[in-house]
KETITI-800951 format. One line per field, with one value per residue (C-alpha): residue number from 1; residue in one letter; x, y, z. Coordinates in Angstrom, 2 decimals, decimal comma. Layout:
<nodes>
resi: [NUM_...]
resn: [a_...]
x: [X_...]
y: [Y_...]
z: [Z_...]
</nodes>
This chain:
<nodes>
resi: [1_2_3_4_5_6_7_8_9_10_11_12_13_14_15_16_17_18_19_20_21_22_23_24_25_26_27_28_29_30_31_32_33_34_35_36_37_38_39_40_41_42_43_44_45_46_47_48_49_50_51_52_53_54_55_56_57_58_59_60_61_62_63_64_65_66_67_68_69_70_71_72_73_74_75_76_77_78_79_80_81_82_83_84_85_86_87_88_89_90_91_92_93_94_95_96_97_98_99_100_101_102_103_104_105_106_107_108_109_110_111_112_113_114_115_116_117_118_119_120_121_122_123_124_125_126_127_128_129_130_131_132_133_134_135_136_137_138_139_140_141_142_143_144_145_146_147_148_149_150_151_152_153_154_155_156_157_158_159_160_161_162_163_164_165_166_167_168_169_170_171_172_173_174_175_176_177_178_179_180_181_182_183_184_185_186_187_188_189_190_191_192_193_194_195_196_197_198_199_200_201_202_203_204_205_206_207_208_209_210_211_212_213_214_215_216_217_218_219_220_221_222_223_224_225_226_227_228_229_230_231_232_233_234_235_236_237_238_239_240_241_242_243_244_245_246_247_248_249_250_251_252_253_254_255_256_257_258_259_260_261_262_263_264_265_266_267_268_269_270_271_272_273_274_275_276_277_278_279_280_281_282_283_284_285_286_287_288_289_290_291_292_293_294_295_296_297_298_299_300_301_302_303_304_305_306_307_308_309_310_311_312_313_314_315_316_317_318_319_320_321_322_323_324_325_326_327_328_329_330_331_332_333_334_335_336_337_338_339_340_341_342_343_344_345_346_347_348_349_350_351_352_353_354_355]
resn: [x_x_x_x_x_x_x_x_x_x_x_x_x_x_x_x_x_x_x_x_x_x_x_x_x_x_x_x_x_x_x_x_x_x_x_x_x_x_x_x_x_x_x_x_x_x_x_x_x_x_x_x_x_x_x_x_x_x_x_x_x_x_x_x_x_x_x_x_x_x_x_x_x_x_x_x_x_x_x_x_x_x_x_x_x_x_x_x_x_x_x_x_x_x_x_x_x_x_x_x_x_x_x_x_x_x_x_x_x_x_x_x_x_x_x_x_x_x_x_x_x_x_x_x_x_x_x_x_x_x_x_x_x_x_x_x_x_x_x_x_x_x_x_x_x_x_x_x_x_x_x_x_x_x_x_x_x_x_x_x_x_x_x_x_x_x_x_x_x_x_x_x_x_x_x_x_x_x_x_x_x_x_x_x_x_x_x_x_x_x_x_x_x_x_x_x_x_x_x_x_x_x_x_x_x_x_x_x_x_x_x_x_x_x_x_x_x_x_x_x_x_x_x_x_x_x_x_x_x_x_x_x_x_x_x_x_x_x_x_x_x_x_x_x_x_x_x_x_x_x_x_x_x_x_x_x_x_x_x_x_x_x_x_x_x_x_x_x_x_x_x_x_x_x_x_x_x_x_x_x_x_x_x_x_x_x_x_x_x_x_x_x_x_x_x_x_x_x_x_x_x_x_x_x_x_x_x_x_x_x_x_x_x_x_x_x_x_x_x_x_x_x_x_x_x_x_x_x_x_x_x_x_x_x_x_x_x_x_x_x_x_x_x_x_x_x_x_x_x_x_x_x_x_x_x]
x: [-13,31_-16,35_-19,75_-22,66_-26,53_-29,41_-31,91_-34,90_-36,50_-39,74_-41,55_-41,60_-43,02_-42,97_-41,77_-40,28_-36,01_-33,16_-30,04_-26,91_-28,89_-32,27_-31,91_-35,44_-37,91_-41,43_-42,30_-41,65_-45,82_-46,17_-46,54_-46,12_-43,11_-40,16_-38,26_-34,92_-31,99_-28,54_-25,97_-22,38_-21,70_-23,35_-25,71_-29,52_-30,76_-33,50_-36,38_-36,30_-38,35_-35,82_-35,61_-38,40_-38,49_-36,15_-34,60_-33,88_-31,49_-30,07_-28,43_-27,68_-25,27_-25,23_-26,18_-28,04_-28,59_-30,88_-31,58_-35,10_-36,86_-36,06_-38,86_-38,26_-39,44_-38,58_-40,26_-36,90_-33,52_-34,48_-34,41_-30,52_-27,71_-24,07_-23,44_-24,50_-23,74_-23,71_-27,18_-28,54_-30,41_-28,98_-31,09_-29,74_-30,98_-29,18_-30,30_-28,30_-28,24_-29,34_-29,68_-27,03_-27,72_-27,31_-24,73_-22,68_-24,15_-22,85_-18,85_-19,56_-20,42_-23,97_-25,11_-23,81_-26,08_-28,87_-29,95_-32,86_-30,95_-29,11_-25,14_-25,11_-21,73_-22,99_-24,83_-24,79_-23,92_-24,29_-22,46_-21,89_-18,64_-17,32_-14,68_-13,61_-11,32_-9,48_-8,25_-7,38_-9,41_-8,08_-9,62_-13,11_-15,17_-18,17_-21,61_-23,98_-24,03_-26,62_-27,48_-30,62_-33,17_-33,52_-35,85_-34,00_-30,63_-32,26_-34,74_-34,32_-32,72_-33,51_-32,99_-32,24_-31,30_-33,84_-37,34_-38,24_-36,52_-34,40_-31,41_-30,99_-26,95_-26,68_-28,93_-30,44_-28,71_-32,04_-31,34_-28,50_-27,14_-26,77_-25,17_-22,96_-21,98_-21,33_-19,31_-17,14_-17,21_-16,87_-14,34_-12,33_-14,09_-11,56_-12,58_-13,54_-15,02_-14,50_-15,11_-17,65_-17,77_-20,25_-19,37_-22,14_-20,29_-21,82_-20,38_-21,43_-20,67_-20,30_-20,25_-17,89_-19,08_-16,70_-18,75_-15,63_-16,14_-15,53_-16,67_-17,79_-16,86_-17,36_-18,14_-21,83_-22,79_-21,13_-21,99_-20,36_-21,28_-19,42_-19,96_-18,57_-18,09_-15,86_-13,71_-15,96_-19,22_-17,14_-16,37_-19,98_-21,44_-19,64_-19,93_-23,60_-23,92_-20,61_-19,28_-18,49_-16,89_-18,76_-19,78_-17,33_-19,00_-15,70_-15,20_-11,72_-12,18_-10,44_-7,07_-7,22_-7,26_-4,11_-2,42_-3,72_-1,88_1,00_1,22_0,62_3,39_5,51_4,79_3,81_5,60_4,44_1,11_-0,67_-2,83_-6,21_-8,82_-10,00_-12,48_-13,36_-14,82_-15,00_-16,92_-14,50_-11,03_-10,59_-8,36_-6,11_-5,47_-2,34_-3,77_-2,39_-2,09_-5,06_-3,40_-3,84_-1,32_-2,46_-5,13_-6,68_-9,69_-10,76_-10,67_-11,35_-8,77_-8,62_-5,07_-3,46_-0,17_2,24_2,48_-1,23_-4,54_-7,04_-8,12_-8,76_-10,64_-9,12_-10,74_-7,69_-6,88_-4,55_-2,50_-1,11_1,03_0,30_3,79_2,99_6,47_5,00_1,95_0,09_-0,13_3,87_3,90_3,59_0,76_1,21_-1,00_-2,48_-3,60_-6,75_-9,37_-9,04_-10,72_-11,39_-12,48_-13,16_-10,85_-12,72_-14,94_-11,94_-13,22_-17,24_-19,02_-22,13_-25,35]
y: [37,86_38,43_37,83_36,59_36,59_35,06_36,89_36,97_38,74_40,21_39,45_42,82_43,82_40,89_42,05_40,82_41,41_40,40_43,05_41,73_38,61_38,74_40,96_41,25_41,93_43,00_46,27_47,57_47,10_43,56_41,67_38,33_36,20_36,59_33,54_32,29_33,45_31,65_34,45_34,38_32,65_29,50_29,18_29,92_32,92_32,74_35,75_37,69_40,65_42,79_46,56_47,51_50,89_54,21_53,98_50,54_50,88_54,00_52,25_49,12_47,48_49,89_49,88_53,22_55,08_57,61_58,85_57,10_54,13_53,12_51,62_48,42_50,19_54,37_56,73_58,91_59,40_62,62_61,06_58,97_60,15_60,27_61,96_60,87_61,30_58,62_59,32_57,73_56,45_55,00_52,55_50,59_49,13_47,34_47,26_44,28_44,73_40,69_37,94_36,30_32,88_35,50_36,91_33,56_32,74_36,19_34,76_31,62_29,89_27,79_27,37_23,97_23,14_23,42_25,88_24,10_23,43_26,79_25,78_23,02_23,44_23,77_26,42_29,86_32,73_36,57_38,67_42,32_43,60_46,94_48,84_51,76_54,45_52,55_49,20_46,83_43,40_41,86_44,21_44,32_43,66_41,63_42,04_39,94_36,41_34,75_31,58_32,82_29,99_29,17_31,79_34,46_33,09_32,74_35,66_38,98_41,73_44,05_43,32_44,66_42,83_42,14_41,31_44,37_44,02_47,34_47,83_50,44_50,05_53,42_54,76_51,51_48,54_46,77_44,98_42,47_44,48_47,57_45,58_44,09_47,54_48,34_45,84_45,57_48,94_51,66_50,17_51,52_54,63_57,44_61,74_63,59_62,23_58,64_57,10_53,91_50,96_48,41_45,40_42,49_40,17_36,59_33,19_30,16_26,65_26,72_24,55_25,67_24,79_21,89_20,59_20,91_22,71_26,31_28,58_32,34_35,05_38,44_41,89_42,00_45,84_48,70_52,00_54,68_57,09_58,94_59,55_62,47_62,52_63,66_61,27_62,15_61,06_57,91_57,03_58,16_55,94_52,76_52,67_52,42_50,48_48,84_45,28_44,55_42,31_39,15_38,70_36,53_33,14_31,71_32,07_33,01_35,01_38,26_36,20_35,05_38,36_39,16_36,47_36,71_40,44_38,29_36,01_39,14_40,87_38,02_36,43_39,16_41,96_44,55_44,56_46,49_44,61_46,62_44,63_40,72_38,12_34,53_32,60_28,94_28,96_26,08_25,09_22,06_19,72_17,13_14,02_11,31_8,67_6,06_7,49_10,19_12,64_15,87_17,38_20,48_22,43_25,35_28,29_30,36_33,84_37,36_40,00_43,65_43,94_47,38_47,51_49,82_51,94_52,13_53,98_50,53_48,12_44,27_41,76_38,20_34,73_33,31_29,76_29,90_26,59_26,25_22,41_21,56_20,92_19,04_20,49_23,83_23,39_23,26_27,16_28,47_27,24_30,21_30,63_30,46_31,19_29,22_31,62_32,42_34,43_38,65_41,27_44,88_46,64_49,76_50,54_52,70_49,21_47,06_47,81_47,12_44,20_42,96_44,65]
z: [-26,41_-28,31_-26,62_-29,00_-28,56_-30,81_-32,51_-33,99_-36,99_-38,17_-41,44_-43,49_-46,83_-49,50_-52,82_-55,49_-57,17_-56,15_-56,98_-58,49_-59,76_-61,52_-64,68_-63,95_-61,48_-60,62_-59,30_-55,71_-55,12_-56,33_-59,50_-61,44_-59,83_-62,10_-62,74_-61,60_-63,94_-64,58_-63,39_-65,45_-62,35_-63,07_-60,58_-60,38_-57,96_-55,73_-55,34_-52,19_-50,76_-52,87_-52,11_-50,23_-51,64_-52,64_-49,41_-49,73_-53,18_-52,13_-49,23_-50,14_-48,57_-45,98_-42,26_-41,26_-37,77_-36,04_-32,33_-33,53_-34,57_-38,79_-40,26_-42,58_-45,64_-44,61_-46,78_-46,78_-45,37_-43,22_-39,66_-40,68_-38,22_-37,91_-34,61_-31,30_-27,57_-24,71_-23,97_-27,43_-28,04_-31,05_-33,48_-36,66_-39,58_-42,29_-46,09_-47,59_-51,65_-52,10_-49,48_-48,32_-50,41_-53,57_-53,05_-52,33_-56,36_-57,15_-56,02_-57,85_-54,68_-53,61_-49,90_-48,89_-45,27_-43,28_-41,14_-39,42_-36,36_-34,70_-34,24_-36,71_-38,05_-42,11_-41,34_-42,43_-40,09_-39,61_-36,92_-36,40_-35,56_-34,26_-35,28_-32,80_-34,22_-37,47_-35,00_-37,39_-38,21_-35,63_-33,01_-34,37_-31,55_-32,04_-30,69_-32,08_-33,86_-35,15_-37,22_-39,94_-40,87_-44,54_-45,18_-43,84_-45,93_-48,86_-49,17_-46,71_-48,05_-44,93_-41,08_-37,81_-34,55_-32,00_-31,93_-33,23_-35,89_-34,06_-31,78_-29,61_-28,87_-26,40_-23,10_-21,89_-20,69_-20,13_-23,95_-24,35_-27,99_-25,25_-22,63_-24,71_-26,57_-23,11_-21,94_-25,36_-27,06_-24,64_-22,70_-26,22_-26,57_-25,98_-24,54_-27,53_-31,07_-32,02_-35,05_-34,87_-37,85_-38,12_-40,37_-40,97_-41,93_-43,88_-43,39_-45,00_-46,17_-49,46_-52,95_-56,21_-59,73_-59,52_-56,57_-54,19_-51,16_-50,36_-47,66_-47,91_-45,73_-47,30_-45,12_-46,65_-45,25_-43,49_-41,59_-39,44_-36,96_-34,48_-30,57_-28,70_-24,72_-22,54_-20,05_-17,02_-19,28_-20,35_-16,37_-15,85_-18,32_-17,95_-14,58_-14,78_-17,79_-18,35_-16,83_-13,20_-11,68_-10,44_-6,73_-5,14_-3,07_-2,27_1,58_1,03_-1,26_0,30_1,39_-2,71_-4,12_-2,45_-3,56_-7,16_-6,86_-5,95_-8,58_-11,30_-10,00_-9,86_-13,08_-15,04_-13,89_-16,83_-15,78_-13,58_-11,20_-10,16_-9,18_-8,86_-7,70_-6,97_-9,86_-8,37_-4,74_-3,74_-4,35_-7,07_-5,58_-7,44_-5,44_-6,19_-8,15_-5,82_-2,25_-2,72_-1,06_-2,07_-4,40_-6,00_-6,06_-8,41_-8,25_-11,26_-10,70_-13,03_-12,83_-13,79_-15,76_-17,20_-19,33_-17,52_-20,41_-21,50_-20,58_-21,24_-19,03_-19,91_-18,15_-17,90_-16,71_-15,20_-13,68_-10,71_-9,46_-6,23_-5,67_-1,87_0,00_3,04_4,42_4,06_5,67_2,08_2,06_1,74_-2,21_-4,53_-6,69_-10,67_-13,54_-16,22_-18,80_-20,10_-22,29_-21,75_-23,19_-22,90_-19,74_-18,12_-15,64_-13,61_-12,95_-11,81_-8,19_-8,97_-8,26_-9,43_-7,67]
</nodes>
């Protein structure tokens, strides 16, 4: 289940270029506007801020990382990292080779919406995904999704994530990117080296030549770097960073978890049960449309599952039903399980709860 927050941007250096697009631009320091160009593609480019220096076109299209803070516009590539530990921290920067409205014109595509509203549904979108250790597409795990404004769509060519235009992903879960790395991406994080991916990936509403509709969704930038630990910093580290489980306020809470155990065992008998609480504080009770007796009843719940024959842990937000049998003293009627959303999990939190 990916987890998505908003953010915000900072206004860097103002230049003038767009790669891929205008044949011609002014230099790094400033000059005359150029003028919008008709690509091959058919459509006109817009200017951006361009490459905001050296640094800039040597990494275009990449995402970069150091144990310090990357300036928008870096004078050079010295203080760039690969390798880090658990302890970050850990900072990113990406360096997109156009904005994101160019390179739709670049596929023969134009931005078809408006981004003045966050979630409207023709808008464009960024998000960052995570790839641990070669998973496939499937298993990229998301950690950020946001909706740019107009100006940020049509004309930044650099960016990072928060409102320091910075992340720090490792060594302080006071930040929501480092919670969510947390919470996510270690959970997957095996002893000894693994091998990180970060994919930005742009999505927009889009407009062919023919004026039918299309929609764009191209990996835009990419970077790797690598983290080392061993399975006792792992445990050490998600257990005071990583997810817990929530604080139960369902009075019953301790006779429920036993019989969630139950009902896993029961129904789903190649999984491990290891730990679970109380989502709903009261039961939700159904009621016979014409006599209003009671007839069923239900109680969200989050339990800590493991595959018999695997290592990981996932977290799912389950639903669990229990019909009320008058005969039996509406408790003898087993419990059953309406599915829900899981995702990955430490399992050395399935007993934590929130502090």
């Amino acid at each position: 289940m990916f987890r998505w927050i908003v953010v915000t941007f900072v206004v860097g250096l103002w230049v003038l270029g767009a790669s891929g697009c205008l044949t011609s631009r002014s230099s790094l320091t400033g000059g005359g506007k150029s003028s919008e160009l008709e690509p091959s593609t058919g459509f006109a480019c817009v200017e951006t801020e361009g490459f905001t220096g050296p640094v800039h076109e040597q990494y275009r299209g990449k995402v970069v990382f150091s144990n310090a803070k990357i300036p928008r516009a870096p004078a050079d590539d010295s203080k760039f990292k690969n390798r880090f530990s658990l302890e970050g921290p850990l900072y990113m920067r990406v360096f997109l080779e156009d904005s994101l409205y160019n390179l739709m014109v670049a596929k023969g595509l134009r931005f078809r919406g408006d981004t003045s509203q966050s979630g409207a549904a023709d808008a464009g979108y960024i998000s960052f995904e995570v790839e641990v250790n070669g998973a496939i597409q499937e298993d990229w795990v998301g950690i950020n999704f946001f909706v740019p404004g107009e100006q940020h769509l049509r004309e930044f060519t650099v960016f990072g994530i928060d409102d320091d235009s910075e992340i720090n992903l490792l060594g302080n879960a006071e930040t929501e990117p480092a919670r969510n790395f947390a919470a996510f991406v270690t959970p997957l994080l095996q002893p000894g080296e693994n091998t990180i991916r970060i994919h930005v990936t742009g999505q927009a509403p889009a407009y062919q030549l023919d004026r039918s509709t299309a929609h764009f969704d191209e990996v835009i930038a990419s970077g790797e770097f690598r983290i080392r630990a061993s399975r006792r910093e792992l445990i050490s580290y998600t257990q005071e960073h990583g997810p817990r489980l929530a604080t139960s306020t369902h009075p019953e809470n301790a006779e429920l978890v036993k019989k969630f155990k139950e009902a896993i065992n029961r129904e789903w008998p190649n999984e491990v049960f290891l730990g679970a609480s109380t989502l709903s504080p009261i039961w939700s009770v159904e009621v016979h449309p014409y006599t209003g007796d009671p007839i069923s009843r239900s109680v969200d719940a989050e339990v800590v599952l493991r595959k018999g024959d695997e290592t990981t842990c996932r977290h799912c937000e389950l639903t669990f039903f229990q019909a009320l049998d008058p005969a039996m003293d509406d408790t003898g009627v087993p419990m059953r399980i309406q599915t829900g959303v899981c995702y990955a999990f430490p399992c050395s939190n399935a007993a934590l709860h929130e502090r």
